[in-house]
PDB file of N, CA, C and O in Angstrom:
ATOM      1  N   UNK A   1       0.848  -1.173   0.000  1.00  0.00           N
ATOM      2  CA  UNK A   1       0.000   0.000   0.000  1.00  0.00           C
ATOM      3  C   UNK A   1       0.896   1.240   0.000  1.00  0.00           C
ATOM      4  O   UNK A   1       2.052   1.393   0.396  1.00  0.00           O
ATOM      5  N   UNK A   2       0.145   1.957  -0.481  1.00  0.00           N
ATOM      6  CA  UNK A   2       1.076   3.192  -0.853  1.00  0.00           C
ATOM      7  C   UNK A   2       1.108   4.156   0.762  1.00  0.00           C
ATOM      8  O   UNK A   2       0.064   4.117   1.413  1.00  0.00           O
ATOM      9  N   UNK A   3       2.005   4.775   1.197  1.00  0.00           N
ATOM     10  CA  UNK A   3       2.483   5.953   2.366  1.00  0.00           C
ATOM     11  C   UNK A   3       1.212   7.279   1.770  1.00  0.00           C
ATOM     12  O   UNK A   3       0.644   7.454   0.692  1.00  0.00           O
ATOM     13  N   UNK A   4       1.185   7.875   2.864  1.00  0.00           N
ATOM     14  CA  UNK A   4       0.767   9.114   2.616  1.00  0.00           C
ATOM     15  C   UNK A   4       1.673  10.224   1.395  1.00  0.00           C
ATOM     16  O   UNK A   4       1.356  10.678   0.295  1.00  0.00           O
ATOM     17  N   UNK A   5       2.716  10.324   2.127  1.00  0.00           N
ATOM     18  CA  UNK A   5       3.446  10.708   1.167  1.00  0.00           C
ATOM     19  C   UNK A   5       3.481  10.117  -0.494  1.00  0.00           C
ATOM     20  O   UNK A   5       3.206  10.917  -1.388  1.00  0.00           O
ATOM     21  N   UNK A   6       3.718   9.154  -0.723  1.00  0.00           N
ATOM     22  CA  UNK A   6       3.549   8.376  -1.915  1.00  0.00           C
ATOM     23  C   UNK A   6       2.461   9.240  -2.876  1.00  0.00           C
ATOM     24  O   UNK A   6       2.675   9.879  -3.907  1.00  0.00           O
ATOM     25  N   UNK A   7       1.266   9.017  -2.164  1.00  0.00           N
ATOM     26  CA  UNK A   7       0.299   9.322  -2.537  1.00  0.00           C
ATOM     27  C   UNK A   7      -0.156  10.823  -3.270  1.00  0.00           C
ATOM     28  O   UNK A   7      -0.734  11.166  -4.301  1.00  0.00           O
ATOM     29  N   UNK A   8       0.525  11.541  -1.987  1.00  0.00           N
ATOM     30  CA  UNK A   8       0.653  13.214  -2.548  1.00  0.00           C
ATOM     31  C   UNK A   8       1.543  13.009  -3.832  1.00  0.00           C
ATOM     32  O   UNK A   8       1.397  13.395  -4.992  1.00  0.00           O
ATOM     33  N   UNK A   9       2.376  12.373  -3.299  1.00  0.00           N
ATOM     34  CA  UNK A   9       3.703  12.747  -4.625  1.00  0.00           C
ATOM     35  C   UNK A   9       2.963  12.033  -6.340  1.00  0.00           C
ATOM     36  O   UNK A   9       3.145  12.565  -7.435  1.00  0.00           O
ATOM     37  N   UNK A  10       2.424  11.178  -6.172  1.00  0.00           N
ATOM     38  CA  UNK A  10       1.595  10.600  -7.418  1.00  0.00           C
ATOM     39  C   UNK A  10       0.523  11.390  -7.633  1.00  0.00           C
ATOM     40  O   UNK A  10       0.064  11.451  -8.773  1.00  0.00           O
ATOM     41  N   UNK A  11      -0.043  12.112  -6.606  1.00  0.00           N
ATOM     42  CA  UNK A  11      -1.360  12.602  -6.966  1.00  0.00           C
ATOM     43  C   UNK A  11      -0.840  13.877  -7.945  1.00  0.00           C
ATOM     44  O   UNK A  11      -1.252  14.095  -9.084  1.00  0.00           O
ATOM     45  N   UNK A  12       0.151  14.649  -7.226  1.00  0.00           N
ATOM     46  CA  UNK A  12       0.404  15.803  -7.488  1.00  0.00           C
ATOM     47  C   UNK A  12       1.194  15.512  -8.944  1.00  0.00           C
ATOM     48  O   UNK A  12       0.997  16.262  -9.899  1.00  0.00           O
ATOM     49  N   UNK A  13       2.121  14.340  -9.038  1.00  0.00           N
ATOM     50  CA  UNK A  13       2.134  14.490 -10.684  1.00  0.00           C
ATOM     51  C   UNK A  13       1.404  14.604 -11.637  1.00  0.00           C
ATOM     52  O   UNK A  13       1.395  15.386 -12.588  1.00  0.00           O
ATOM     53  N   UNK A  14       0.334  13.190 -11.131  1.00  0.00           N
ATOM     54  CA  UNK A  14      -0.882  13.245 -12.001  1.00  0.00           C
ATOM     55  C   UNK A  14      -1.548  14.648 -12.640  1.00  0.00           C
ATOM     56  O   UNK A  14      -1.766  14.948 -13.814  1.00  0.00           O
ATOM     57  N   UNK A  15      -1.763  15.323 -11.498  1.00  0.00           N
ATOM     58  CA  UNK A  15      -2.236  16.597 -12.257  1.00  0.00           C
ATOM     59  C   UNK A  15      -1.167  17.282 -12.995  1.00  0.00           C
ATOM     60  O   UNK A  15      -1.369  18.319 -13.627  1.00  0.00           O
ATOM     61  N   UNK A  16      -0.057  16.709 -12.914  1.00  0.00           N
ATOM     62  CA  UNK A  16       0.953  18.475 -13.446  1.00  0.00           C
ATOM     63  C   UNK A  16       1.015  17.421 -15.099  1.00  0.00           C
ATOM     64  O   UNK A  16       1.038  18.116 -16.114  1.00  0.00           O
ATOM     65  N   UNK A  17       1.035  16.207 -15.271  1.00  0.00           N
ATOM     66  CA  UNK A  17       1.491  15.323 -16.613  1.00  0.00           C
ATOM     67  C   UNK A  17       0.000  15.827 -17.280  1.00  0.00           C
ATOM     68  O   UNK A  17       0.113  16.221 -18.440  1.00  0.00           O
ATOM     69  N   UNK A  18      -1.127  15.861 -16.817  1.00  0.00           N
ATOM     70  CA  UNK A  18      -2.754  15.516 -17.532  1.00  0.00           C
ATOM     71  C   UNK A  18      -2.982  16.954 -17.424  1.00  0.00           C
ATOM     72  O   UNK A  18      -3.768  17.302 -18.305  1.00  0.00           O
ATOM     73  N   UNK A  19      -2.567  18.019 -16.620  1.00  0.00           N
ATOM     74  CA  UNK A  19      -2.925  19.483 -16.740  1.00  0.00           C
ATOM     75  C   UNK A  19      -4.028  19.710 -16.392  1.00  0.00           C
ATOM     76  O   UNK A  19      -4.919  20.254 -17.044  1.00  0.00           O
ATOM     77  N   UNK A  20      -4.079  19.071 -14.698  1.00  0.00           N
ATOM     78  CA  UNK A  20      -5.636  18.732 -14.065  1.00  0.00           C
ATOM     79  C   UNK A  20      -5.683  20.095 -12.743  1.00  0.00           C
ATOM     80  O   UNK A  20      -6.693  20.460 -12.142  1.00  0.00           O
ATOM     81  N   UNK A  21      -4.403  20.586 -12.588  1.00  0.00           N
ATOM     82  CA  UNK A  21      -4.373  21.431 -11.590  1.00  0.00           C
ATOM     83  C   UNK A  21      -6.214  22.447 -11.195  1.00  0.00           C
ATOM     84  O   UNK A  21      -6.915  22.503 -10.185  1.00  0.00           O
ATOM     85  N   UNK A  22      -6.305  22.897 -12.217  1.00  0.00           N
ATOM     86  CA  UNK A  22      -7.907  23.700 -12.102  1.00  0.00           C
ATOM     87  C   UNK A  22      -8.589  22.956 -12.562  1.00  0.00           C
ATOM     88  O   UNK A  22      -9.431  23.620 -13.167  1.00  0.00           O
ATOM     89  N   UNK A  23      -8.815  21.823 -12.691  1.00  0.00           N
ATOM     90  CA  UNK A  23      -9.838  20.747 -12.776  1.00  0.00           C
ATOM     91  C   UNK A  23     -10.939  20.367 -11.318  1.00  0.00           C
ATOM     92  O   UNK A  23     -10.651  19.504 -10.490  1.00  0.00           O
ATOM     93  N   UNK A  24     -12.266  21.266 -11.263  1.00  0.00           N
ATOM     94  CA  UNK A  24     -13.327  21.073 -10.217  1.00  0.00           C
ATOM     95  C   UNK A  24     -13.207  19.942  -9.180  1.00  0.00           C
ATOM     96  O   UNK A  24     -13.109  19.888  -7.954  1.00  0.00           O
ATOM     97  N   UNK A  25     -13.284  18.588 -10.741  1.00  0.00           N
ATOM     98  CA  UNK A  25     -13.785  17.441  -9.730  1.00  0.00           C
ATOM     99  C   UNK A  25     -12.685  17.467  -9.215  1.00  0.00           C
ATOM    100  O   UNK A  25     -12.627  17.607  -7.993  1.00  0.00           O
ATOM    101  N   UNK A  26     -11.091  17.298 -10.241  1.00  0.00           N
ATOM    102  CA  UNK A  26     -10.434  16.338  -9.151  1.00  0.00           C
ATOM    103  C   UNK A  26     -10.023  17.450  -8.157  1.00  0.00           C
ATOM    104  O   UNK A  26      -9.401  17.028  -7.182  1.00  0.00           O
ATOM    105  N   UNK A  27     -10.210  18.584  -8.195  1.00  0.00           N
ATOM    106  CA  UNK A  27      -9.676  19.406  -6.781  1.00  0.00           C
ATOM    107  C   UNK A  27     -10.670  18.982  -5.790  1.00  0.00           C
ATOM    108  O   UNK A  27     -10.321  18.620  -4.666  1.00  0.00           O
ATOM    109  N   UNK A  28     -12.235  19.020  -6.266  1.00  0.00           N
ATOM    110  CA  UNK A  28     -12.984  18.438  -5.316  1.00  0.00           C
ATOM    111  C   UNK A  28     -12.572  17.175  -4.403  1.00  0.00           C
ATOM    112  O   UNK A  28     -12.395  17.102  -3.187  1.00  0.00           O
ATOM    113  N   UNK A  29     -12.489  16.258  -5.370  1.00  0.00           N
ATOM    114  CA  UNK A  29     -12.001  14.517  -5.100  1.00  0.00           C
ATOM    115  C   UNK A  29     -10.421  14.603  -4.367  1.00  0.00           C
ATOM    116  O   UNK A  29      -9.812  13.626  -3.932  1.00  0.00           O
ATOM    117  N   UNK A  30     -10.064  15.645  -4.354  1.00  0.00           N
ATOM    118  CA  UNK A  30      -8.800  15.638  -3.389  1.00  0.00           C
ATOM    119  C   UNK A  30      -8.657  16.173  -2.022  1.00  0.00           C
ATOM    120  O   UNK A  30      -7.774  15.938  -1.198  1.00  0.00           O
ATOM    121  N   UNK A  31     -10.059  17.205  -1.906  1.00  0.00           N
ATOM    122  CA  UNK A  31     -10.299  18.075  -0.932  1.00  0.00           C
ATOM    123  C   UNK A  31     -10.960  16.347   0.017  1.00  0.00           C
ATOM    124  O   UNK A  31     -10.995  16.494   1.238  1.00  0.00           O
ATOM    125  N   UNK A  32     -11.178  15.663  -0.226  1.00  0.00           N
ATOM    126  CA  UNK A  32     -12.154  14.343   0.586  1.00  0.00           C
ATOM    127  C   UNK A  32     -11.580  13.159   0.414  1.00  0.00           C
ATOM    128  O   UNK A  32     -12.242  12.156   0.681  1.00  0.00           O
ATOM    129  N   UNK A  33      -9.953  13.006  -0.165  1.00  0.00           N
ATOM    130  CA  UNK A  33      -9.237  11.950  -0.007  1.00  0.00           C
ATOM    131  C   UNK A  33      -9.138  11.452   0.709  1.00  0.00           C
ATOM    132  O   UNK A  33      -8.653  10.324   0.620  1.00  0.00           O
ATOM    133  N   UNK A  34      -9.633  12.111   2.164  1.00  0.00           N
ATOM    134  CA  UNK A  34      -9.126  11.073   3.331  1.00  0.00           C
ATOM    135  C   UNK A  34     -10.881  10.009   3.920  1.00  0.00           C
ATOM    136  O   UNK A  34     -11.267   9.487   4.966  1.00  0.00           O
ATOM    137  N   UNK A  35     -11.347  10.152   2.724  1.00  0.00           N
ATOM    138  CA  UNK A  35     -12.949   9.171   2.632  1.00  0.00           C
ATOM    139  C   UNK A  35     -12.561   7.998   1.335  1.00  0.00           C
ATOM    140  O   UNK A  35     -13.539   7.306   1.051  1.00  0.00           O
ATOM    141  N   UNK A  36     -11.785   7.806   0.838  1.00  0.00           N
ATOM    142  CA  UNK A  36     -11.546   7.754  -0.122  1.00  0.00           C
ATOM    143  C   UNK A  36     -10.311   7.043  -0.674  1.00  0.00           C
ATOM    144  O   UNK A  36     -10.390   5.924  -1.181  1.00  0.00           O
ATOM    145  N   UNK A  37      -8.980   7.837  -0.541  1.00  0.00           N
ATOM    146  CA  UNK A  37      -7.605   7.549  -0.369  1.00  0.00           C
ATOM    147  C   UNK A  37      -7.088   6.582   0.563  1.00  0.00           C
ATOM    148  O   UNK A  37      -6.942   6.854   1.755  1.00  0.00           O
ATOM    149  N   UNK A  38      -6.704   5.059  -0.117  1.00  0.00           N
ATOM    150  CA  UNK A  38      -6.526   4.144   1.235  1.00  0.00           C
ATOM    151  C   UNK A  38      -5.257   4.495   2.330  1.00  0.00           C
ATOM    152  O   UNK A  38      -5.042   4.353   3.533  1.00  0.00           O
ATOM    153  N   UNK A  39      -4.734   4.906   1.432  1.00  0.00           N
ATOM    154  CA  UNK A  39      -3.074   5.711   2.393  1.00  0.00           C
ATOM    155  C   UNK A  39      -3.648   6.247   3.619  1.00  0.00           C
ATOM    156  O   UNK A  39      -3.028   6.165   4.680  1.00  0.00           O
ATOM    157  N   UNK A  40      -4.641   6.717   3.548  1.00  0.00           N
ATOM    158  CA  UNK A  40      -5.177   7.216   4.677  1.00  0.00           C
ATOM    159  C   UNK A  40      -6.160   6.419   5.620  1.00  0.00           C
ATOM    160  O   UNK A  40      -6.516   6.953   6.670  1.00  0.00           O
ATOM    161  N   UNK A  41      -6.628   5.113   5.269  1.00  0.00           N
ATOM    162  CA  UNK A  41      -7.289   4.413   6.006  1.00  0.00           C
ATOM    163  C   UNK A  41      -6.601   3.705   6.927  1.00  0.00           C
ATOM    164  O   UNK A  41      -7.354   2.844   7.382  1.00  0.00           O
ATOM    165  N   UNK A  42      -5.262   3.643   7.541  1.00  0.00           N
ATOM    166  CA  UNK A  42      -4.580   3.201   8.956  1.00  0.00           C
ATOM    167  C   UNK A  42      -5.260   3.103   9.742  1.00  0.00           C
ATOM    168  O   UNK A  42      -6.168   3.919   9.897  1.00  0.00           O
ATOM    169  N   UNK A  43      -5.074   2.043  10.553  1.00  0.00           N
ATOM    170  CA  UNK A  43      -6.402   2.355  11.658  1.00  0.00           C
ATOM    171  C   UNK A  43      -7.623   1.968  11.629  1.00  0.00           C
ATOM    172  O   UNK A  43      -8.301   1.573  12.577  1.00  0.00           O
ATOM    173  N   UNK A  44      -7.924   2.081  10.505  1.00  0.00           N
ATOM    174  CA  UNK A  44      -9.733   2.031  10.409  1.00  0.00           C
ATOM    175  C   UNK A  44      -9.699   0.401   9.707  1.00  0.00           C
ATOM    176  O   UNK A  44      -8.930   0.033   8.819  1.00  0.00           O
ATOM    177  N   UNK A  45     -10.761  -0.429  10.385  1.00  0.00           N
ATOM    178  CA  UNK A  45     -11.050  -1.416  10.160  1.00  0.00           C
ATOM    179  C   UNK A  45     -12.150  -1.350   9.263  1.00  0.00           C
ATOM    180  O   UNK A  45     -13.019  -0.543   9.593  1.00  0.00           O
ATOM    181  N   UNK A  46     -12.396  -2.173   7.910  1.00  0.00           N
ATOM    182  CA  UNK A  46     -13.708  -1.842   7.016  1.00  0.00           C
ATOM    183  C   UNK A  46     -13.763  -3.147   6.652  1.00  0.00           C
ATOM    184  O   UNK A  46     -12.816  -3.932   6.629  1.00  0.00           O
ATOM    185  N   UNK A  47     -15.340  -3.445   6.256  1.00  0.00           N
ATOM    186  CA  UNK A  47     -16.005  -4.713   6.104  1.00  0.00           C
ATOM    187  C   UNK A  47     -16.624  -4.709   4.811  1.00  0.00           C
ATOM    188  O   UNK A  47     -17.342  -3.749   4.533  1.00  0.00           O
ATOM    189  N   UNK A  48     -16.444  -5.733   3.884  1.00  0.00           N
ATOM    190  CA  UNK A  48     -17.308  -5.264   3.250  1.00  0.00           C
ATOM    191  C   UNK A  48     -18.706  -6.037   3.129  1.00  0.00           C
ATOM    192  O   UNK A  48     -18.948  -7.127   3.646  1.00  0.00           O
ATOM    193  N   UNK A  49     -19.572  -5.278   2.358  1.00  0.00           N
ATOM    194  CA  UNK A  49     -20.981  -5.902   2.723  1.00  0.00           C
ATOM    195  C   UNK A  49     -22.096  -5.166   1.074  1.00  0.00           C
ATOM    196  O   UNK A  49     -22.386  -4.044   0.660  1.00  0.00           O
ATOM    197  N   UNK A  50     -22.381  -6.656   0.622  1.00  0.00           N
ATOM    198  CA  UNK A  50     -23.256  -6.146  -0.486  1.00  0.00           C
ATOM    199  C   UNK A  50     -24.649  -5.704   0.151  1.00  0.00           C
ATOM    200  O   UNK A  50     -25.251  -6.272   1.063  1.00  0.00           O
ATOM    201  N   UNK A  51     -25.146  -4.153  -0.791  1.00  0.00           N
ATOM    202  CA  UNK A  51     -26.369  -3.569  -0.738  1.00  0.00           C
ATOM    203  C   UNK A  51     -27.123  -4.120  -2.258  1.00  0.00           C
ATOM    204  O   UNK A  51     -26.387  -4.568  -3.137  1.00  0.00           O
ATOM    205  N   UNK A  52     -28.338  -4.059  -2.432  1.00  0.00           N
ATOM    206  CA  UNK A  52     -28.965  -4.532  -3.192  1.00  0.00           C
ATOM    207  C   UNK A  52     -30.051  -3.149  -3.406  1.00  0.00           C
ATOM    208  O   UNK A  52     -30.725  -2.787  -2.442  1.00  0.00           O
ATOM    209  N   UNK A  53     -30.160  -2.366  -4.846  1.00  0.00           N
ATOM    210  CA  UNK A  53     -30.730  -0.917  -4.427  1.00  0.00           C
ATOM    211  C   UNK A  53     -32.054  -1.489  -5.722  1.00  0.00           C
ATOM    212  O   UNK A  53     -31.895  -2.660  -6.066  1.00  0.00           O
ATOM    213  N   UNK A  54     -32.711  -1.084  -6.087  1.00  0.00           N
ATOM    214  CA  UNK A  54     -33.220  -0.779  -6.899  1.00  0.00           C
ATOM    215  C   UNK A  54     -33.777   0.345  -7.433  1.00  0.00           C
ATOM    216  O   UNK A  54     -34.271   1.332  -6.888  1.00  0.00           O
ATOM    217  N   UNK A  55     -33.587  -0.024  -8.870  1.00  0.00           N
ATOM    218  CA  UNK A  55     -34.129   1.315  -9.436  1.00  0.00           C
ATOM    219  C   UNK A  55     -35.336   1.134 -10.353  1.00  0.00           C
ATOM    220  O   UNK A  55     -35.582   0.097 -10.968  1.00  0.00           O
ATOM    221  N   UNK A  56     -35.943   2.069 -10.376  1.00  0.00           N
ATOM    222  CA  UNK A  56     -37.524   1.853 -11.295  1.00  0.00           C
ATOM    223  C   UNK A  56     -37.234   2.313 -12.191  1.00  0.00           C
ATOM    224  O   UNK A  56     -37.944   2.015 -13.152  1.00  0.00           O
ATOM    225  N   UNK A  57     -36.175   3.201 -12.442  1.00  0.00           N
ATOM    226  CA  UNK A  57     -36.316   3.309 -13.872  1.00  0.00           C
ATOM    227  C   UNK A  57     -35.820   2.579 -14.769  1.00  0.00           C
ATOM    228  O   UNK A  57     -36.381   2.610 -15.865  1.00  0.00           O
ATOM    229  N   UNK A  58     -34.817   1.843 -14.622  1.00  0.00           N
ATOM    230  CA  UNK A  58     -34.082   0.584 -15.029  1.00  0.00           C
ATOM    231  C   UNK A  58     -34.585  -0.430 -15.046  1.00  0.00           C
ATOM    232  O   UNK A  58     -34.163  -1.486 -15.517  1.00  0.00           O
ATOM    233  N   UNK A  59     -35.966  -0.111 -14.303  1.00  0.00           N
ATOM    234  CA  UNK A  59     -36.481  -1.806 -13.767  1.00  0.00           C
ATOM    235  C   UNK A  59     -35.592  -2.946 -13.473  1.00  0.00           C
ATOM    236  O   UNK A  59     -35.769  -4.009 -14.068  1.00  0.00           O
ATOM    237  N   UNK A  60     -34.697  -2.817 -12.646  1.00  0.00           N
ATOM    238  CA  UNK A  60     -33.766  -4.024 -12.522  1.00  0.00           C
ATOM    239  C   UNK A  60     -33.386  -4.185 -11.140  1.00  0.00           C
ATOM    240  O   UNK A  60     -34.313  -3.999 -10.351  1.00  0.00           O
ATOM    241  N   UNK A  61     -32.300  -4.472 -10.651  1.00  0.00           N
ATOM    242  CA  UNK A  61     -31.678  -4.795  -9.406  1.00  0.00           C
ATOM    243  C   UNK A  61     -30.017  -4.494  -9.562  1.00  0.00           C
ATOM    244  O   UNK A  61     -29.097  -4.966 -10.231  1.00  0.00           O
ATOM    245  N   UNK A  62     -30.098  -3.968  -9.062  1.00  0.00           N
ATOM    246  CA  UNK A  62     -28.362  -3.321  -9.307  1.00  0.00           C
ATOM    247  C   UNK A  62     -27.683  -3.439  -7.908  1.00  0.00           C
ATOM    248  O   UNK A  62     -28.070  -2.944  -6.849  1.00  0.00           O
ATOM    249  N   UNK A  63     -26.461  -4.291  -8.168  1.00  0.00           N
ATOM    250  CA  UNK A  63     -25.525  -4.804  -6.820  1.00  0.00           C
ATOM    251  C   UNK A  63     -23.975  -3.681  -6.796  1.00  0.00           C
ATOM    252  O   UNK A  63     -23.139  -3.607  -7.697  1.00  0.00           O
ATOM    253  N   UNK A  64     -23.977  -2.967  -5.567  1.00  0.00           N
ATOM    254  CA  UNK A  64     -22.956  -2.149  -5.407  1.00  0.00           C
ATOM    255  C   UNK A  64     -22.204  -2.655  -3.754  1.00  0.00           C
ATOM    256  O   UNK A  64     -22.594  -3.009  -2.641  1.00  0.00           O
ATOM    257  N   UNK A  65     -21.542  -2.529  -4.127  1.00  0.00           N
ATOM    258  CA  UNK A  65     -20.212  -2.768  -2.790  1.00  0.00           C
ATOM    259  C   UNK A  65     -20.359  -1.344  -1.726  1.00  0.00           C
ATOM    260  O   UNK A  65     -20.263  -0.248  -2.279  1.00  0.00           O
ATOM    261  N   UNK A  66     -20.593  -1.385  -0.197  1.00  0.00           N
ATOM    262  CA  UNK A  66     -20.662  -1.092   0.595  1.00  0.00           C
ATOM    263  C   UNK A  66     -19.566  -1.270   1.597  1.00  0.00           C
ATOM    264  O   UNK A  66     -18.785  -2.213   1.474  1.00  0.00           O
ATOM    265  N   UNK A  67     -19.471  -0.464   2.527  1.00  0.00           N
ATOM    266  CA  UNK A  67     -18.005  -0.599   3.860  1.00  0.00           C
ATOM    267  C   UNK A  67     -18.457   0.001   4.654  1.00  0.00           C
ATOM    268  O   UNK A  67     -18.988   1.111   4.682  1.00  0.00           O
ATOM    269  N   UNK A  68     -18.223  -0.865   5.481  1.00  0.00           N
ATOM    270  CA  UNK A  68     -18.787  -0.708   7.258  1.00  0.00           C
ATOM    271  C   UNK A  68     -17.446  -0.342   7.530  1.00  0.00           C
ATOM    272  O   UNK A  68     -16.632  -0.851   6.758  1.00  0.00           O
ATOM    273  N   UNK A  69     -16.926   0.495   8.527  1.00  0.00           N
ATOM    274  CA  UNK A  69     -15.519   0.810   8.775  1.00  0.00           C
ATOM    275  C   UNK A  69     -15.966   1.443  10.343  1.00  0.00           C
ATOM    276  O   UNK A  69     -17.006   1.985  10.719  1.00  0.00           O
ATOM    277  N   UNK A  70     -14.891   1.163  10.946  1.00  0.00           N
ATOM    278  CA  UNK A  70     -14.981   1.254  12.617  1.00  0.00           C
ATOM    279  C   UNK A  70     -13.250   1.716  12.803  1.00  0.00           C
ATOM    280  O   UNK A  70     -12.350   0.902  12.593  1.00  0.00           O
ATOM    281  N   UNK A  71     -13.062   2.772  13.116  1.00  0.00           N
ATOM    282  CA  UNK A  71     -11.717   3.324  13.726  1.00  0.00           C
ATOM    283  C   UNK A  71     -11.448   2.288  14.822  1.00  0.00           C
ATOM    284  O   UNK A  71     -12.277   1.703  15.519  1.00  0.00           O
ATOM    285  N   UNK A  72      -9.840   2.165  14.829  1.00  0.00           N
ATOM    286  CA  UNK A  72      -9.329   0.767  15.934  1.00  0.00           C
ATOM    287  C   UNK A  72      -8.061   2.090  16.686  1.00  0.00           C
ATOM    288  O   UNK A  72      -6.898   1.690  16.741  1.00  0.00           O
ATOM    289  N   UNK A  73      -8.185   2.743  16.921  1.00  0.00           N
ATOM    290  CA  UNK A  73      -7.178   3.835  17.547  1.00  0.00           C
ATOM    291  C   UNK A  73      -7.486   3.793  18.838  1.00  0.00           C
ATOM    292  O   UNK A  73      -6.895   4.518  19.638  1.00  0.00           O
TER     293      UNK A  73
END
């Protein structure tokens, strides 16, 4: 798994190679890395657990991955 550091240092290329620096989302998606970014999940224990949602407009059943996570600090 990648260090915190690691992470900045890849993130921050990423934008300077793709020319993402004023790019919304990913400034958004970086402002909430630590929901997100596993470098930052130390500590936190997570489970995973299928939800089953449906949608009517699809008429179908659509299976998405869920995480129960409990801080161990």
């Amino acid at each position: 798994m990648l260090t915190v550091v690691e992470f900045e240092n890849a993130w921050a290329m990423s934008l300077k190679m793709y020319n993402l620096k004023q790019h919304l989302y990913m400034t958004h998606i970086y402002e909430i890395r630590t929901k997100w970014a596993k470098p930052y999940f130390k500590g936190v224990f997570c489970t995973k657990m299928a939800i089953t949602w449906w949608t009517e407009s699809a008429n179908r059943t659509q299976k998405t991955d869920a995480y129960v996570c409990k801080s161990v600090h």
